[in-house]
N, C-alpha and C positions, 0 to 999 in steps of 0.2 A: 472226607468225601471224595468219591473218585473225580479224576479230573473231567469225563465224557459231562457230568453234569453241571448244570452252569452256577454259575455262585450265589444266585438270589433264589437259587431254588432251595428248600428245606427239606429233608432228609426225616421225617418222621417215624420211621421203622422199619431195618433194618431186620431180611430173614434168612437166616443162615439155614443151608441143609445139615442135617447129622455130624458131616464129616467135616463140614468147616470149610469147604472148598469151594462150595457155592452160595452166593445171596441176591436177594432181588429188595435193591431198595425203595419204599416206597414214598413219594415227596410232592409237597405243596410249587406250586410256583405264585407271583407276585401279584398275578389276575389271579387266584383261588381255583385257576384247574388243578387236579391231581395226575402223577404220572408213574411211570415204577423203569426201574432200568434192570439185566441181570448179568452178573459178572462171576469170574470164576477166580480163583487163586492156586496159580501152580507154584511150585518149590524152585520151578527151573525160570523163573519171572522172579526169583526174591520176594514171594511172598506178596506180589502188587497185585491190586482188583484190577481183570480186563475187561471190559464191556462185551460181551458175550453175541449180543444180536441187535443191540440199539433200538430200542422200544421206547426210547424217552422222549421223543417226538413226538408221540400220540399222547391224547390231550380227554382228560376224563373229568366230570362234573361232581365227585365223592371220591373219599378213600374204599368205596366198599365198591364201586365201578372200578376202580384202577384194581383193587385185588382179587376181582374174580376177571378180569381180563389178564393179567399177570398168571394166574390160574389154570387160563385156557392154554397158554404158548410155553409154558413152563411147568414140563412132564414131571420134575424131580417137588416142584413145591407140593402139588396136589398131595403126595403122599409124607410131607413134614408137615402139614398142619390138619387141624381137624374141620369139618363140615359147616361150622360158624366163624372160622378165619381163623382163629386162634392157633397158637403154635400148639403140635400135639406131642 
């Protein structure tokens, strides 16, 4: 788990682009909001997740709230999953 996010939070799925280079995880916290954070992995970082833009702050009441707002600010996911959330 990247370190930007805190430790009681839960990491329930995890969305890699194509290339492997990007992901937007999506996670429970301890009061039952959802949130999603999105990181990138370069080669000249050894391969570490960096937190991209810090969206983990913001605070949604479902996993299906937190993935179509993840959705709206994250050009690269819209076109790695399909039209029901699902990876495509």
């Amino acid at each position: 788990m990247p370190k930007l996010l805190d430790k009681s939070w839960v990491v329930f799925e995890s969305l890699e682009n194509p290339e492997g280079n990007r992901c937007v995880d999506l996670f429970t916290r301890p009061d039952r909001t959802f949130g999603f954070e999105e990181f990138r992995k370069d080669p000249e970082d050894g391969g570490v997740w960096t937190s991209v833009r810090h969206f983990a702050n913001q605070s949604f009441a479902s996993r299906a709230e937190a993935l179509a707002a993840a959705r709206r600010v994250v050009p690269w996911l819209i076109a790695s999953m399909a039209p029901d959330g699902q990876r495509s």
